[in-house]
C-alpha positions as CSV (number, residue, x, y, z in Angstrom):
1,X,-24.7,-64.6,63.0
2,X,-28.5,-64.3,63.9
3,X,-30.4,-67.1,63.1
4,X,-33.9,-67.3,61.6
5,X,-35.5,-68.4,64.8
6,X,-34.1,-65.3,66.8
7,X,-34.9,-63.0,63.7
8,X,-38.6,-64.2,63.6
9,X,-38.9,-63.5,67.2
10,X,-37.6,-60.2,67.1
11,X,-39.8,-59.4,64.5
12,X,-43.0,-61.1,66.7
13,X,-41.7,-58.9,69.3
14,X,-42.1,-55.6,67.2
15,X,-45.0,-56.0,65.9
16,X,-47.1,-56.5,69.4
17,X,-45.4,-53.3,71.2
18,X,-47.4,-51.7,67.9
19,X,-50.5,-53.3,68.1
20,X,-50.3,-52.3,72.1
21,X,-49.5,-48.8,71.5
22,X,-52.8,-48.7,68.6
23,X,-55.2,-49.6,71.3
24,X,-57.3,-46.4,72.4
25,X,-56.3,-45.6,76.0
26,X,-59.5,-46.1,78.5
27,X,-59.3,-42.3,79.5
28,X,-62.1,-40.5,79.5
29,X,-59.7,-36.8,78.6
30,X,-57.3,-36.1,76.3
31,X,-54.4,-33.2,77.1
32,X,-55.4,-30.0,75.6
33,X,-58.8,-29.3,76.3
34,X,-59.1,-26.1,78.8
35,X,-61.2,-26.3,80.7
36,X,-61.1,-29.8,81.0
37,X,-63.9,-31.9,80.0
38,X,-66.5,-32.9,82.6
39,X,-69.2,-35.7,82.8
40,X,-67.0,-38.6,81.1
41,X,-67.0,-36.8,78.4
42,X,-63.6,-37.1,75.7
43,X,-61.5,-34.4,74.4
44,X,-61.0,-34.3,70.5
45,X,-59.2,-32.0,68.6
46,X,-58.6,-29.4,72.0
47,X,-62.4,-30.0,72.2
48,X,-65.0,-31.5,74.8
49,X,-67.6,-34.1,73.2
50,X,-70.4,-34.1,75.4
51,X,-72.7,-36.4,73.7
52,X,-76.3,-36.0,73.9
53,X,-77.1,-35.7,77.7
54,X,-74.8,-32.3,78.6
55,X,-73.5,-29.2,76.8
56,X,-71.3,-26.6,77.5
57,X,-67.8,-25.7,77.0
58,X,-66.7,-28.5,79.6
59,X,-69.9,-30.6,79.1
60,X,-71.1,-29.0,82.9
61,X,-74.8,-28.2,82.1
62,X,-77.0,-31.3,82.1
63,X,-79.1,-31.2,78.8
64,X,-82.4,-31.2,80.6
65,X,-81.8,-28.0,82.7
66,X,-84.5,-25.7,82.4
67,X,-83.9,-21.4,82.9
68,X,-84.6,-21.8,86.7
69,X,-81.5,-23.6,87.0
70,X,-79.3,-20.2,85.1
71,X,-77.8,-22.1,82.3
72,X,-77.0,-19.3,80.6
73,X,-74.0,-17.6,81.2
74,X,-72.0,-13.5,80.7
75,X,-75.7,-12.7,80.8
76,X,-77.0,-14.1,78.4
77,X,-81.4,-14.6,77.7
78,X,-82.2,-18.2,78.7
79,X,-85.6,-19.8,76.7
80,X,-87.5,-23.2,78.0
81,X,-87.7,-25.6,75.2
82,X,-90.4,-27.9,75.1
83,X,-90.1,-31.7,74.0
84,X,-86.4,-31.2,72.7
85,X,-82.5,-31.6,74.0
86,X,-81.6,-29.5,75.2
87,X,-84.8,-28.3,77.2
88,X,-83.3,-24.7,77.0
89,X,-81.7,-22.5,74.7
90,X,-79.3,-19.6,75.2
91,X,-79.2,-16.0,73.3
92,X,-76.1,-14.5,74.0
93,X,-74.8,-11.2,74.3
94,X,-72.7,-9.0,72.1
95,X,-69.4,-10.1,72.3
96,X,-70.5,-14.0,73.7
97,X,-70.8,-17.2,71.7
98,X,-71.2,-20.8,72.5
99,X,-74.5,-22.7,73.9
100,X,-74.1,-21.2,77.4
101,X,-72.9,-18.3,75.6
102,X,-69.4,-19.1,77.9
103,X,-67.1,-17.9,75.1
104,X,-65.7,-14.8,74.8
105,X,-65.7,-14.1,70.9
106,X,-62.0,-14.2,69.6
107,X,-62.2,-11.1,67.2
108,X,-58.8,-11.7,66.6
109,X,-58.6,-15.5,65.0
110,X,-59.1,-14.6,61.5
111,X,-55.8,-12.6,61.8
112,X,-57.2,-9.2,60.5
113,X,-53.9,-6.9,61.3
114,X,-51.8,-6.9,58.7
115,X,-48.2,-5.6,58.3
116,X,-47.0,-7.4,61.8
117,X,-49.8,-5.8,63.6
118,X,-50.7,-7.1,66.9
119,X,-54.0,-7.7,67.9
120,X,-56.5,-7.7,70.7
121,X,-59.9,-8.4,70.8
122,X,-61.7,-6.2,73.1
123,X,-65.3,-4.4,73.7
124,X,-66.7,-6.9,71.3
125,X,-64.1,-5.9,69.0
126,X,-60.5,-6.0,67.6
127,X,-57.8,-3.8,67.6
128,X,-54.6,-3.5,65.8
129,X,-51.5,-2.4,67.3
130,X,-49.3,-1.1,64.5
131,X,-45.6,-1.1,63.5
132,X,-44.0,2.2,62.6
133,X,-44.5,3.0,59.3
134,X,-48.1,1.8,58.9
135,X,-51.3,2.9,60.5
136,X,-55.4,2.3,59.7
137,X,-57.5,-0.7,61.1
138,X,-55.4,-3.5,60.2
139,X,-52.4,-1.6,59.5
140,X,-52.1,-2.0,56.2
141,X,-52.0,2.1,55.6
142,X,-48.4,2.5,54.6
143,X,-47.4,6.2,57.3
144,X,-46.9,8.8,54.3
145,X,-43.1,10.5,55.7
146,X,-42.6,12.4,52.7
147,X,-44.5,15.6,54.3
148,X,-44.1,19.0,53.0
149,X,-40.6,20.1,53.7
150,X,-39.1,16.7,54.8
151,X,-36.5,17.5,51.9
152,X,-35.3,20.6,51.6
153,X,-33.2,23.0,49.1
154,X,-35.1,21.4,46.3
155,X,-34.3,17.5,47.1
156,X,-36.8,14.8,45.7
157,X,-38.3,12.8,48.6
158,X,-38.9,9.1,48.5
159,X,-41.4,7.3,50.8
160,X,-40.4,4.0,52.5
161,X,-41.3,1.9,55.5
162,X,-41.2,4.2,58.4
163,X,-38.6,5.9,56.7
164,X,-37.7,8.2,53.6
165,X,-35.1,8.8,51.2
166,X,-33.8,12.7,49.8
167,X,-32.2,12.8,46.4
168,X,-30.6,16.1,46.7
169,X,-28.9,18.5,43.9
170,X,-25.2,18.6,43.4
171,X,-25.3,21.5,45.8
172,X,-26.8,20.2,49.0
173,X,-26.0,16.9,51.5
174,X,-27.2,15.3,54.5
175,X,-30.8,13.2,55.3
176,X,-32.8,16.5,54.4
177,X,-30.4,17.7,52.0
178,X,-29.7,20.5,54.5
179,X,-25.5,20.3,54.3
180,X,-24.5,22.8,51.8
181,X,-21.3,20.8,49.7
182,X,-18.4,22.7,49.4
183,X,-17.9,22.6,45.9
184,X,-14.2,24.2,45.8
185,X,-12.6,21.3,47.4
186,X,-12.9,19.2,44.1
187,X,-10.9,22.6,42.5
188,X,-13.7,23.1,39.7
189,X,-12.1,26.5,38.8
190,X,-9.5,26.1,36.1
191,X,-6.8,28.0,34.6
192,X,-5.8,30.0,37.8
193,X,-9.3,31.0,39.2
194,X,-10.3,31.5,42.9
195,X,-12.6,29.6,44.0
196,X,-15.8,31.1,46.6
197,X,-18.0,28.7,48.2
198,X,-21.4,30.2,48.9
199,X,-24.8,28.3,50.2
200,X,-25.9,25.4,47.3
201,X,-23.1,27.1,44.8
202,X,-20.0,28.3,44.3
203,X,-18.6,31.2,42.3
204,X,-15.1,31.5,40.5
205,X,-13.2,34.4,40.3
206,X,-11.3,34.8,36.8
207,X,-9.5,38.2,37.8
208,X,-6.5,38.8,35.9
209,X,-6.5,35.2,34.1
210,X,-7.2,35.9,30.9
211,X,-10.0,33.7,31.1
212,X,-13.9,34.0,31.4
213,X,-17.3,31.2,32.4
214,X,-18.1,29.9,34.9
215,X,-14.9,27.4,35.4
216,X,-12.6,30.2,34.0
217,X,-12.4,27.9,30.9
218,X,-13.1,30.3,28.2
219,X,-11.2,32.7,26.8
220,X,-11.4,36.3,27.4
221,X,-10.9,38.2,24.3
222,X,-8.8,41.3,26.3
223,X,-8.9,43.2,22.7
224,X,-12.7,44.3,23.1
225,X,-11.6,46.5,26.1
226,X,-8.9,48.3,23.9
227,X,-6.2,48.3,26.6
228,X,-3.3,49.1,23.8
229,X,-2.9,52.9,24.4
230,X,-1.3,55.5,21.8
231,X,-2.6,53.7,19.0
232,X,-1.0,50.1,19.5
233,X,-2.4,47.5,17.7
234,X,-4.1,44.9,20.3
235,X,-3.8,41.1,19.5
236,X,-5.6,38.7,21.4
237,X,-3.8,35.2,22.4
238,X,-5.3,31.8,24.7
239,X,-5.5,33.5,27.9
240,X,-3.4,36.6,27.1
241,X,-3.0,39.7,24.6
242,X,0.0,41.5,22.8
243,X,0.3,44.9,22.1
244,X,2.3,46.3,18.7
245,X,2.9,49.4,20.1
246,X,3.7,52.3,17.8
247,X,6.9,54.3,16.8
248,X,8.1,55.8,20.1
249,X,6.1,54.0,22.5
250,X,6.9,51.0,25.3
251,X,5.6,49.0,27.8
252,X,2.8,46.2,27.7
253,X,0.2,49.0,26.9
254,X,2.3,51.2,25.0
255,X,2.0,53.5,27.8
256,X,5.6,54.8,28.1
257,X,6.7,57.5,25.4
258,X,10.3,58.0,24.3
259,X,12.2,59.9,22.2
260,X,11.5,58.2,19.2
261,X,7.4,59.3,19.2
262,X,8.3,62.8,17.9
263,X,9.4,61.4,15.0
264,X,13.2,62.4,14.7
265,X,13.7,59.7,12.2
266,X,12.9,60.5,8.2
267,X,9.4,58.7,8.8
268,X,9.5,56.9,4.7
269,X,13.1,56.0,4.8
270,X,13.3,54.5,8.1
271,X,12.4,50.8,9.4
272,X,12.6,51.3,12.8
273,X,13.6,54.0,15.5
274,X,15.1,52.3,18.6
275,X,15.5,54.1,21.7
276,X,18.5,53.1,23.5
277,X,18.1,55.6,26.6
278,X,14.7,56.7,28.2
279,X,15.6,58.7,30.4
280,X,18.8,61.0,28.3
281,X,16.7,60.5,25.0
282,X,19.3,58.9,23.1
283,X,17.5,57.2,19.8
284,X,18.9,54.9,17.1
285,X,17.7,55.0,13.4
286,X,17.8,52.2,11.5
287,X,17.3,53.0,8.1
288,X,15.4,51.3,5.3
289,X,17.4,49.6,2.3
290,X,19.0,52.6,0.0
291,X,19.1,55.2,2.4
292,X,22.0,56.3,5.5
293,X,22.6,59.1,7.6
294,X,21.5,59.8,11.5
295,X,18.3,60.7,10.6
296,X,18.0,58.4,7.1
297,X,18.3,61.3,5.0
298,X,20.6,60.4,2.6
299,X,20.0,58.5,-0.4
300,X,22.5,55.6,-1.3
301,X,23.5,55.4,-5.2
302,X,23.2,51.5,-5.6
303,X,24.7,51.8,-9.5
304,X,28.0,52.9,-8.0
305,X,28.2,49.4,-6.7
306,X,27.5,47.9,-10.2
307,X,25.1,46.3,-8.8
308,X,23.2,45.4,-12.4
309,X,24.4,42.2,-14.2
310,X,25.0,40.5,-18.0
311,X,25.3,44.0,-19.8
312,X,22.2,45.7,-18.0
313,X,22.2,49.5,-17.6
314,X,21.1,51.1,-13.6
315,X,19.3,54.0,-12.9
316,X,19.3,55.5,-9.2
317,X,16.2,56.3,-7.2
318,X,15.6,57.5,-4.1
319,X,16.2,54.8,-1.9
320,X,16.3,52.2,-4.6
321,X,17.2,51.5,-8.0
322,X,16.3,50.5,-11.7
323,X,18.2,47.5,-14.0
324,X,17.1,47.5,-17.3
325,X,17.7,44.0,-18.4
326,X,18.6,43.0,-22.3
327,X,16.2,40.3,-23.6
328,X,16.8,36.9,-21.7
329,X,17.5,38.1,-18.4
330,X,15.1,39.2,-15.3
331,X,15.0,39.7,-11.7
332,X,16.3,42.6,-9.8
333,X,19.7,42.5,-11.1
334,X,19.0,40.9,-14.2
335,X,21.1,38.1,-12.7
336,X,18.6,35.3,-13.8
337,X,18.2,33.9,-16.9
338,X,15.1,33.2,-18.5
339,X,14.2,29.6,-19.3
340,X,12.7,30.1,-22.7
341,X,12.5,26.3,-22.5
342,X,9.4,26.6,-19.8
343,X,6.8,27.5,-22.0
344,X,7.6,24.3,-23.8
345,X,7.8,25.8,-27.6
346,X,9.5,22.4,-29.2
347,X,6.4,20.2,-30.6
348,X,6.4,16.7,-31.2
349,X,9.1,15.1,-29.0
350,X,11.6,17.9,-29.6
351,X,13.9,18.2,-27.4
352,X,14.7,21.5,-26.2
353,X,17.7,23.4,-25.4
354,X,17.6,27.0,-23.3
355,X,19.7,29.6,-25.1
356,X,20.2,33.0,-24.1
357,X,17.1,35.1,-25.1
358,X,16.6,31.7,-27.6
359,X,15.8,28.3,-27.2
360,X,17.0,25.4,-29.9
361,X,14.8,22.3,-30.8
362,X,16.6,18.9,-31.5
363,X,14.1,17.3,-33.6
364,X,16.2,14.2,-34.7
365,X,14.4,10.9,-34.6
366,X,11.1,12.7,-34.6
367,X,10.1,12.9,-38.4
368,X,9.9,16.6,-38.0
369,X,11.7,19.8,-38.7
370,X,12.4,23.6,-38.4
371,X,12.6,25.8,-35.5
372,X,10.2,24.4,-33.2
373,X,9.9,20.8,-35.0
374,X,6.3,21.3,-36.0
375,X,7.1,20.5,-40.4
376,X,6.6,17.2,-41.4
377,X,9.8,15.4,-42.9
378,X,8.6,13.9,-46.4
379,X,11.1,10.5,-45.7
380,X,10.0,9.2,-49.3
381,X,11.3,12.4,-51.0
382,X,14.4,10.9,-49.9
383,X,16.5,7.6,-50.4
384,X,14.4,6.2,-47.1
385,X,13.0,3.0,-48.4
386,X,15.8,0.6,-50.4
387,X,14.5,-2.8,-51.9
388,X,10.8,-1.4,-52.0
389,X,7.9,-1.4,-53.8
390,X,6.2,1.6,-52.3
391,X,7.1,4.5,-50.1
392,X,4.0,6.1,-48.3
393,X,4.9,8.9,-45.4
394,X,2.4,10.1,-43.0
395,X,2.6,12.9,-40.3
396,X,6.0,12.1,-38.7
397,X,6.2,8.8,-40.3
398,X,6.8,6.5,-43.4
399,X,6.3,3.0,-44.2
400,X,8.2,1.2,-46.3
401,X,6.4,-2.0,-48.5
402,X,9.4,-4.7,-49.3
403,X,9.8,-7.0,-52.0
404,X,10.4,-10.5,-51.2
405,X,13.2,-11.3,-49.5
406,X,13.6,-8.1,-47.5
407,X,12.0,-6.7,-44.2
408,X,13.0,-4.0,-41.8
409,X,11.1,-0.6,-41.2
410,X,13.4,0.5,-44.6
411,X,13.5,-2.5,-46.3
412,X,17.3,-2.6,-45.4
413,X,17.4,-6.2,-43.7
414,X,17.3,-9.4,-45.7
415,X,14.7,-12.0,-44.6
416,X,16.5,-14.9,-43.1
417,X,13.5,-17.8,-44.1
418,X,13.4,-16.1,-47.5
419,X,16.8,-18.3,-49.1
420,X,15.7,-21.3,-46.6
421,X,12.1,-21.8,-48.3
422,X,13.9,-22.0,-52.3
423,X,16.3,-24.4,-50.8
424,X,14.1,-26.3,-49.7
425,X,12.1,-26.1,-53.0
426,X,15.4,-27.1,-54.7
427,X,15.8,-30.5,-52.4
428,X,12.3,-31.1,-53.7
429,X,12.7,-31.3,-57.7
430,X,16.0,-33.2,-56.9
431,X,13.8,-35.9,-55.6
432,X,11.0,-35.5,-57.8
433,X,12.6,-35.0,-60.9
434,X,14.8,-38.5,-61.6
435,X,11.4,-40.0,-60.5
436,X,9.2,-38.3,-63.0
437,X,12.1,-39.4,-65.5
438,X,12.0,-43.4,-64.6
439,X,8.1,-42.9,-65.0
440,X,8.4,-41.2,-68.9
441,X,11.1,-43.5,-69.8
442,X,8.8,-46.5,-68.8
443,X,5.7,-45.4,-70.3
444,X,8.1,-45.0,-74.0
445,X,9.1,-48.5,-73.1
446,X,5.8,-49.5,-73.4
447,X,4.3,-47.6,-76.3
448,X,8.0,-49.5,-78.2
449,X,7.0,-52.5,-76.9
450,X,3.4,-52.3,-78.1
451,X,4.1,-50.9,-81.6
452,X,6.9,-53.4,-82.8
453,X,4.3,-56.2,-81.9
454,X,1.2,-54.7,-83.9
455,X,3.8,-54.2,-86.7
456,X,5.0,-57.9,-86.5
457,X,1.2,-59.3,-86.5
458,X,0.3,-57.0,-89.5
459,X,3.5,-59.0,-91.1
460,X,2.2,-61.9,-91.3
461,X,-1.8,-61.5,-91.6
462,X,-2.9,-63.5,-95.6
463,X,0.3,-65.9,-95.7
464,X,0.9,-69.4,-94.8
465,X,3.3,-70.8,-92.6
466,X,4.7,-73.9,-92.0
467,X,6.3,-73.0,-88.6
468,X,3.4,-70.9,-87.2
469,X,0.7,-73.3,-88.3
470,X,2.3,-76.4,-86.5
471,X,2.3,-73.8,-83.8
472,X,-0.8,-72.3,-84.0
473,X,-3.3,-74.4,-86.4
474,X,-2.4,-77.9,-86.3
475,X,-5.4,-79.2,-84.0
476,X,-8.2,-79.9,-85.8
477,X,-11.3,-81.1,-84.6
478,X,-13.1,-83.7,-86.2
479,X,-16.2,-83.2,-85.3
480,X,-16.0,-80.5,-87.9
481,X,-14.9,-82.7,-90.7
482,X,-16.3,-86.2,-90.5
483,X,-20.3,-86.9,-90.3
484,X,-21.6,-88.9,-88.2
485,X,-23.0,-92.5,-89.9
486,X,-26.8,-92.6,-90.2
487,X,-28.8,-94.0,-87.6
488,X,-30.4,-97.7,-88.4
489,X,-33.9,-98.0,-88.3
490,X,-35.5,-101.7,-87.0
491,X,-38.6,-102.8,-89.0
């Protein structure tokens, strides 16, 4: 380990290679002053300090020159001063500066081009080199590329640094927007179109689709154009039509005529006419219901085939036939019958049964009677109520009032806490009674008692006894019978 001794010392030793590098060097220059400085005089800051005795740019030109020595340089107008130092004094050119006017003026130290211009100072001025993109004095005129036509089939220019930008339409690409884009190679036509480029658009071709628009996405409504011939009837479809052609006619615009167009059929009693040969002529007829034949000529009599249920009586027609129904039957052949329960005709919860041509009403339970259960039952004309006081009926209804001991909506059912409350009662008096009876025997007791003595004292009220007075009046006091002896006065 270091000890203190060798610490101090290396410390001592630090501290005087400091103090020996802060000593001003004894040069009279100092690096960076061009020229370099003349005359002993010292170089601060990259410049000469020439004191008092010289001037210059180098301190070369002794103060007390005078204009025959040419002080003044680049041409400059030299003046003899009198009584001051300098003796002489310099008026420099255009473009000069400095006391012997020996500097060129440095137009270019207060950085006037802008933009990364470079500049040079020149013919006692500057002048600014500039970047592309910007132009003017200093440069800081930003070069305007957006000229008329720089973007072209209607693209938006944008102005940047020695450059430019083209927003073009959908149509066009490229830096002036001057590629035409093939639009049909992202398919824009649908639904079977053909697609035709052309210059900043594109065209499709809906031929024969069925469609319409520009994408062949609408529909084309082929009806308007009538293409059913012969009278078809047109109907229109998504990207398609039918025709309905008429009797006798084919094909998808009922162009072709057969056999069946002239009609051979019986036109009213014939549903369709189907031609089974175009080019021989051979023709089917099928006929409509009630009629036959080749041609549908013939009428069918339907009542032959008893045809008319439940007792109803046919008549032919031409191509038909009439049941007349009896009452509770319908349809066609009479074979339904009629629900005369549907038109609801039982009233008041009546329940209703259908019937042929009828209907029945069970009205039980209701409080109502006859056919459709609309006539109030009068329950008190009746035996209704038993162990009543009063019957009182009301629309479908009665109400029974009960005397005690009964309950029910008739009075019929005996109250079960009727018989428990006089049993109860009953329980009671056997308690209360024997009581009641201790109490009136004990209170005769008494009054006995009381009227054999008053009779016994009444006995013996105004005689003398013997017995009772040696009970009753032998003590005598004699205070009440002897006087007292007279008092004796003293003289």
């Amino acid at each position: 380990m270091m000890t203190t001794v060798q610490v101090i010392l290396g410390l001592s030793v630090l501290y005087l290679s400091l103090l020996l590098l802060s000593i001003p060097s004894c040069e009279t220059e100092e690096a960076g002053c061009d020229p370099s400085c003349q005359n002993n005089a010292s170089c601060q800051q990259n410049k000469c300090q020439c004191g008092t005795s010289f001037v210059g740019q180098s301190c070369e030109v002794n103060a007390a020159s005078n204009c025959t020595d040419t002080p003044c340089k680049s041409g400059g107008q030299c003046l003899d001063l009198t009584g001051s130092t300098p003796s002489f004094n310099c008026t420099c050119p255009s473009g000069y500066s400095g006391y012997l006017c020996e500097k060129p003026i440095d137009y270019c130290q207060d950085l006037p081009c802008v933009n990364g211009g470079n500049c040079t100072s020149i013919n006692n001025d500057y002048q600014c080199v500039c970047p592309p993109g910007y132009s003017g004095k200093n440069c800081s005129v930003d070069t305007d590329n957006c000229s008329a036509g720089t973007c072209q089939n209607g693209g938006t220019c944008i102005d940047m640094v020695d450059d430019y930008i083209c927003n073009c339409t959908d149509s066009w690409q490229g830096k002036r927007c001057q590629v035409d884009v093939d639009e049909c190679e992202t398919q824009p036509c649908q639904k079977g179109g053909k697609c035709q480029n052309s210059p900043g658009s594109f065209k499709c071709d809906c031929y024969e689709t069925g469609y319409k628009d520009k994408y062949c996405n609408e529909d084309l409504n082929e009806c308007e154009f009538s293409p059913c011939q012969n009278g078809g009837q047109c109907t229109n479809s998504d990207g398609d039509y039918n025709c309905s052609c008429t009797l006798g006619y084919e094909g998808q615009l009922c162009e072709s005529k057969g056999k069946c167009a002239d009609n051979p059929c019986h036109q009213n009693n014939t549903a369709y006419c189907y031609q089974e040969d175009k080019v021989n002529g051979f023709y089917n007829c099928t006929c409509k219901r009630g009629w036959e034949g080749t041609h549908c000529g013939i009428n069918i009599n339907e009542c032959n085939l008893n045809i008319c249920q439940h007792g109803s009586t046919c008549t032919d027609l031409d191509g038909d036939y009439y049941c007349n129904c009896i009452p509770g039957y319908s349809d066609k052949n009479c074979s339904t019958d009629i629900n005369e329960c549907l038109t609801q005709p039982c009233k008041n919860g009546g329940n209703c049964s259908d019937q042929v041509n009828d209907f029945s009403c069970d009205c039980n339970n209701t409080g109502y009677i006859n056919k459709t259960c609309e006539e109030d039952i009068d329950e008190c004309a009746s035996d209704t109520c038993v162990n009543f006081v009063q019957c009182d009926n009301s629309p479908g209804d009665f109400s029974c009032t009960c005397i005690p001991g009964y309950e029910g909506k008739r009075c019929s059912v005996k109250d079960p806490y009727y018989q428990r409350i006089d049993n109860e009662n009953d329980i009671m008096w056997y308690i209360i009674g024997p009581v009641v009876a201790v109490i009136l025997i004990a209170i005769v007791v008494v009054i006995v008692v009381f009227v054999l003595c008053a009779r016994s004292k009444r006995a013996t009220r105004g005689t003398y006894s013997p017995s009772r007075q040696e009970v009753t009046g032998s003590r005598v006091e004699l205070g009440q019978v002897l006087k007292p002896p007279p008092e004796e006065r003293l003289i």
